[in-house]
Backbone as ProteinMPNN parsed JSONL, in Angstrom:
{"seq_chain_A": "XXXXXXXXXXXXXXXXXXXXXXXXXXXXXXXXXXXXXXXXXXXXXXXXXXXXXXXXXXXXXXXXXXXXXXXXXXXXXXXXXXXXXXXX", "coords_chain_A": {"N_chain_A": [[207.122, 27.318, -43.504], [207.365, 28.867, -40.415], [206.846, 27.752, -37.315], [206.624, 28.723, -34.236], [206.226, 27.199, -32.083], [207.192, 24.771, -32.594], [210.129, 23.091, -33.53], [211.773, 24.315, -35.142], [213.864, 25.567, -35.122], [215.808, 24.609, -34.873], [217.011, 24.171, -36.55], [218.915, 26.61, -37.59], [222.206, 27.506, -38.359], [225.113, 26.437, -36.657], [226.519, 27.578, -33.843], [230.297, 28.855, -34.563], [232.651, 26.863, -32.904], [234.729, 28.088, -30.211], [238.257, 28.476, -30.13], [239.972, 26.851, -27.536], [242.76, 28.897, -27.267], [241.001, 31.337, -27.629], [239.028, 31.318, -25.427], [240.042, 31.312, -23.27], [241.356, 33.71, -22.477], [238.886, 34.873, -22.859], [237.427, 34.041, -20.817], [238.818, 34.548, -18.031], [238.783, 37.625, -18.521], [236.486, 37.534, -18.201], [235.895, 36.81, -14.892], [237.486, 37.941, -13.789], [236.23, 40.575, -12.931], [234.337, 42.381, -10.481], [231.729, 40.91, -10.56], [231.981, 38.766, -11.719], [233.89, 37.292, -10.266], [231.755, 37.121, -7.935], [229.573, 35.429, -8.828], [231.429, 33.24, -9.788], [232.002, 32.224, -7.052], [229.796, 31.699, -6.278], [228.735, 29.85, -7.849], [230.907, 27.906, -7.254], [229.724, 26.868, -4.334], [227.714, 26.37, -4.688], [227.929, 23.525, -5.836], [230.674, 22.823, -5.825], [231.59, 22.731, -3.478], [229.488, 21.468, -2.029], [227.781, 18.879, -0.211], [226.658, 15.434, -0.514], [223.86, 13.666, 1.165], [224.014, 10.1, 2.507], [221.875, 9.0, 1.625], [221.266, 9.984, -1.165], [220.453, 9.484, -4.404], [221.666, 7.79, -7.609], [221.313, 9.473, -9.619], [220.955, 12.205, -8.9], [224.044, 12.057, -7.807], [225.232, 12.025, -9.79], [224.456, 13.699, -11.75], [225.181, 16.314, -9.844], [227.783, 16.001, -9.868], [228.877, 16.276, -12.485], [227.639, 19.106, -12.363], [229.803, 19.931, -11.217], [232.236, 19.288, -12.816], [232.105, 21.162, -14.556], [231.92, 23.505, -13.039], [234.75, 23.821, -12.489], [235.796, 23.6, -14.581], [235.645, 25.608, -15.764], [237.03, 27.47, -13.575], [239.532, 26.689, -13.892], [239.779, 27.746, -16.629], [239.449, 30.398, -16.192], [241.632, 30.707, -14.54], [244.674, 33.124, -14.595], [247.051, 33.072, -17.486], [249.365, 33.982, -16.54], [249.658, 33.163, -13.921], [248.997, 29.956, -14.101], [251.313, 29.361, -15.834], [253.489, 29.667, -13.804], [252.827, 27.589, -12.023], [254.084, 25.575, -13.254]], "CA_chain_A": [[206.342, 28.052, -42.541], [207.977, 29.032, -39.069], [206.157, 27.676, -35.921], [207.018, 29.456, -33.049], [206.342, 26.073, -30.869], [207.982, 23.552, -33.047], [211.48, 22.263, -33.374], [212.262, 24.481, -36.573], [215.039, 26.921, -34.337], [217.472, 23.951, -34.633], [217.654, 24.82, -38.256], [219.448, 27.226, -37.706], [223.545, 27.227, -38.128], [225.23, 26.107, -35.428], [227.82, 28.855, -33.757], [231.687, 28.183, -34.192], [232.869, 27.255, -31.505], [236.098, 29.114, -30.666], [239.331, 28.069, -29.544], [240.767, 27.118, -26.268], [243.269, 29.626, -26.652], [240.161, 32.514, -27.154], [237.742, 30.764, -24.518], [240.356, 31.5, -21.996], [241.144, 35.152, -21.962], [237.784, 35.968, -22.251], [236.833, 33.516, -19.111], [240.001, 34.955, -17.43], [238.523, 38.906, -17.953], [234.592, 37.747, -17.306], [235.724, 36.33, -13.772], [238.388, 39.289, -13.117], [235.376, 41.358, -12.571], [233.606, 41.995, -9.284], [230.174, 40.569, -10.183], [232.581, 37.583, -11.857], [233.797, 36.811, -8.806], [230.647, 36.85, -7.423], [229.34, 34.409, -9.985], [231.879, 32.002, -9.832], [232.113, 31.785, -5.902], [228.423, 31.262, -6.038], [228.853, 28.01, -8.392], [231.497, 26.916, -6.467], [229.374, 27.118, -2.988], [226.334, 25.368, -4.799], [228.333, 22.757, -6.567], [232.249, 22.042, -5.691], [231.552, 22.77, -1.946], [228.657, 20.957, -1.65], [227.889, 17.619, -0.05], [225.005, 14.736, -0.582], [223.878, 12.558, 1.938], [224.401, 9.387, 2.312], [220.648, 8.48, 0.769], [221.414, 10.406, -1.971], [220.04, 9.041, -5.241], [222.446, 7.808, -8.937], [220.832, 10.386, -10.85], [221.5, 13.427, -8.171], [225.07, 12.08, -7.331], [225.64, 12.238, -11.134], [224.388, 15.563, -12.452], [226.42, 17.045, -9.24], [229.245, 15.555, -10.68], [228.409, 17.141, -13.912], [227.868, 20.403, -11.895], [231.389, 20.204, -10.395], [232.63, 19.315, -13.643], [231.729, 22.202, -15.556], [232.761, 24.958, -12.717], [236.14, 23.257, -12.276], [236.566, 24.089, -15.497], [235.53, 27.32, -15.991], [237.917, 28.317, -12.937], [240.639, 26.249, -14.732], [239.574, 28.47, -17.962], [239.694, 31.551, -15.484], [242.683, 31.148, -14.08], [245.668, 33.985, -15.945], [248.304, 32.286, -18.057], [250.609, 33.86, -15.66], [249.294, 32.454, -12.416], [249.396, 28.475, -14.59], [253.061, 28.833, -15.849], [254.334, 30.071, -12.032], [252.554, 26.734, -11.134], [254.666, 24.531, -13.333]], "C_chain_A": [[206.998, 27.941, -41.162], [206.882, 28.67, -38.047], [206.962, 27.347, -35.044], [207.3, 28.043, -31.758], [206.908, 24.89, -31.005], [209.358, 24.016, -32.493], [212.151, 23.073, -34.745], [213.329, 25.601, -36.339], [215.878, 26.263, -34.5], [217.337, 23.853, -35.919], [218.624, 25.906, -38.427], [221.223, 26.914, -37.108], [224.259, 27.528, -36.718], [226.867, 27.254, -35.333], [228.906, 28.162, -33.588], [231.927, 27.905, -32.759], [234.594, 27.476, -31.458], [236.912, 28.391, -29.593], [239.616, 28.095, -28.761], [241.66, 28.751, -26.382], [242.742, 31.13, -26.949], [239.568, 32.352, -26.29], [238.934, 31.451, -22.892], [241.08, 32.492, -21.297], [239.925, 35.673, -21.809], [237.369, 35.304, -20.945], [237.419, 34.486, -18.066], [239.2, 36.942, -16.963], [237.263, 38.555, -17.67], [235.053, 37.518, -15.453], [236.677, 36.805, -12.907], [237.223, 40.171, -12.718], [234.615, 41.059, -11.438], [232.301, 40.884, -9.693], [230.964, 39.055, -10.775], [232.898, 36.728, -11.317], [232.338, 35.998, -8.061], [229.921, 35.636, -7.938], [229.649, 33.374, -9.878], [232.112, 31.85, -8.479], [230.553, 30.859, -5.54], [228.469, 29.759, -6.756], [229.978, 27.321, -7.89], [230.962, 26.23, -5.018], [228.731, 25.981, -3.288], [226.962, 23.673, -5.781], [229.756, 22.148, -5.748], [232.267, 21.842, -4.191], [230.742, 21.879, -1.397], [228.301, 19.453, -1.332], [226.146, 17.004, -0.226], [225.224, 14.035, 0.694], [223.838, 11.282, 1.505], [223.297, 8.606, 1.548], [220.423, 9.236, -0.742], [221.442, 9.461, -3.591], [221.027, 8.877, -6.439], [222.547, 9.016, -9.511], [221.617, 11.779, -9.992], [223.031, 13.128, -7.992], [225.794, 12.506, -8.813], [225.66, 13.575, -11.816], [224.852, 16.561, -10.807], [227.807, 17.124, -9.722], [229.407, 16.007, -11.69], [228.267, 18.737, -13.417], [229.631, 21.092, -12.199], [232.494, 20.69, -11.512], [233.148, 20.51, -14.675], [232.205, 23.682, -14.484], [234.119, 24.395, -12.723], [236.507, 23.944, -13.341], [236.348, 25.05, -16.122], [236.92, 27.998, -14.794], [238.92, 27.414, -13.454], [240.845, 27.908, -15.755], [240.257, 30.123, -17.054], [241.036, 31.688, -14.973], [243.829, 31.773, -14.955], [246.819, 32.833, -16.393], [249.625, 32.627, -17.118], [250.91, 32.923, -14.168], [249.597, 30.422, -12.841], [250.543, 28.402, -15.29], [253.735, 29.027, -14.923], [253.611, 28.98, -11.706], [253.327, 25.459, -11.92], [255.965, 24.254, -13.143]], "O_chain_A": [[207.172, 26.788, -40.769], [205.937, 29.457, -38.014], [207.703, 26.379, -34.871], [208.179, 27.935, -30.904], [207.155, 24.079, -30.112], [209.695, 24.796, -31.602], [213.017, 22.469, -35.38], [213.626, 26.419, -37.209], [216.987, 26.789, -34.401], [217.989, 22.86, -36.241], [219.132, 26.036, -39.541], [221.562, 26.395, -36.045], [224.081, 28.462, -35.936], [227.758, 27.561, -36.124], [228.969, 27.171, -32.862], [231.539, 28.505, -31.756], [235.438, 27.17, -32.3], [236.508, 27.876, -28.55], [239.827, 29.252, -28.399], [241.276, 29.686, -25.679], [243.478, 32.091, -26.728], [239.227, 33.467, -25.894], [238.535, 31.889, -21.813], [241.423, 32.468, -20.115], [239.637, 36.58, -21.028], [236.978, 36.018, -20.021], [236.689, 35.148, -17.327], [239.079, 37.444, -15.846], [236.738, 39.257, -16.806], [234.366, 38.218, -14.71], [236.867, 36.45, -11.744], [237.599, 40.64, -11.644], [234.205, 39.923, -11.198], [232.066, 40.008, -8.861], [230.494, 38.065, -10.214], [232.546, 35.562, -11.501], [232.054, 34.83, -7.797], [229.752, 34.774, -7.075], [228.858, 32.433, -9.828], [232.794, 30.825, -8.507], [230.315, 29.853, -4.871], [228.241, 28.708, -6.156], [230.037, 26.108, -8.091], [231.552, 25.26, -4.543], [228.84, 24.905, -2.701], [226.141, 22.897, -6.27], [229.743, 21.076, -5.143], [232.881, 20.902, -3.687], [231.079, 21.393, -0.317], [228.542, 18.692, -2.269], [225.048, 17.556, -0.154], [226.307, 13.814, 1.235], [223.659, 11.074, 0.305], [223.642, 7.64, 0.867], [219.396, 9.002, -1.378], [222.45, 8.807, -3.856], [221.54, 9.986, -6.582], [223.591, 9.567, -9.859], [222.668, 12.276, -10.395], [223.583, 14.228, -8.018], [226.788, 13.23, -8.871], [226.572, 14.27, -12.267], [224.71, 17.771, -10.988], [228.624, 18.029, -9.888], [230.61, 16.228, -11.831], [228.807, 19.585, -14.126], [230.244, 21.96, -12.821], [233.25, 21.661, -11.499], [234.19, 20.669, -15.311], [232.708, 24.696, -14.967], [234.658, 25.19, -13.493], [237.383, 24.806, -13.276], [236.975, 25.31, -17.149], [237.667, 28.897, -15.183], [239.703, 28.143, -12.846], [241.677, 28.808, -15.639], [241.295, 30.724, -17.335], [241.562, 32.801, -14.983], [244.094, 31.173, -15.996], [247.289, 31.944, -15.683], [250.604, 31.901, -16.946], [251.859, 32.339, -13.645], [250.232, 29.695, -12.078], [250.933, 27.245, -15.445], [254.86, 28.542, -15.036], [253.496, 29.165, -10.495], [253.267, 24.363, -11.364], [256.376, 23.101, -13.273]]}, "name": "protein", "num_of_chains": 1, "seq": "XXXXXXXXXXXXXXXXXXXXXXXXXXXXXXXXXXXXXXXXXXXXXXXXXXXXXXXXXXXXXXXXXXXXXXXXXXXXXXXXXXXXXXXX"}
């Protein structure tokens, strides 16, 4: 019996997950696009740019860090294969 409010959705098969070297043309054309841009400047503003104060709590200094983490490497992912072999 399916209920809608349980826990019975994580029955369901879990999606491949696909290869670095698919994850990072499609990042590459999502964040070639204007609103992509837009997107990823915005999680860089609220995240990589952003500072705590100095009363700034474990927990908040941590899941920033976990923010940061995760755009870093989406604009890693984003950046073209041509633009990261002209940088080595």
């Amino acid at each position: 019996m399916h209920d809608p409010a349980g826990w019975d959705w994580l029955q369901d098969a879990p999606a491949a997950v696909p290869a670095p070297a698919e994850l990072a043309p499609a990042c590459a054309r999502l964040f070639a696009t204007a609103d992509g841009k837009l997107l990823l400047a915005h999680l860089r503003r609220t995240t990589v740019d952003r500072t705590l104060g100095a009363s700034a709590g474990d927990a908040a200094l941590r899941m920033l860090e976990g923010q940061r983490a995760l755009v870093l490497r989406l604009e890693a992912l984003a950046r073209p294969a041509a633009q990261i072999a002209g940088q080595g």
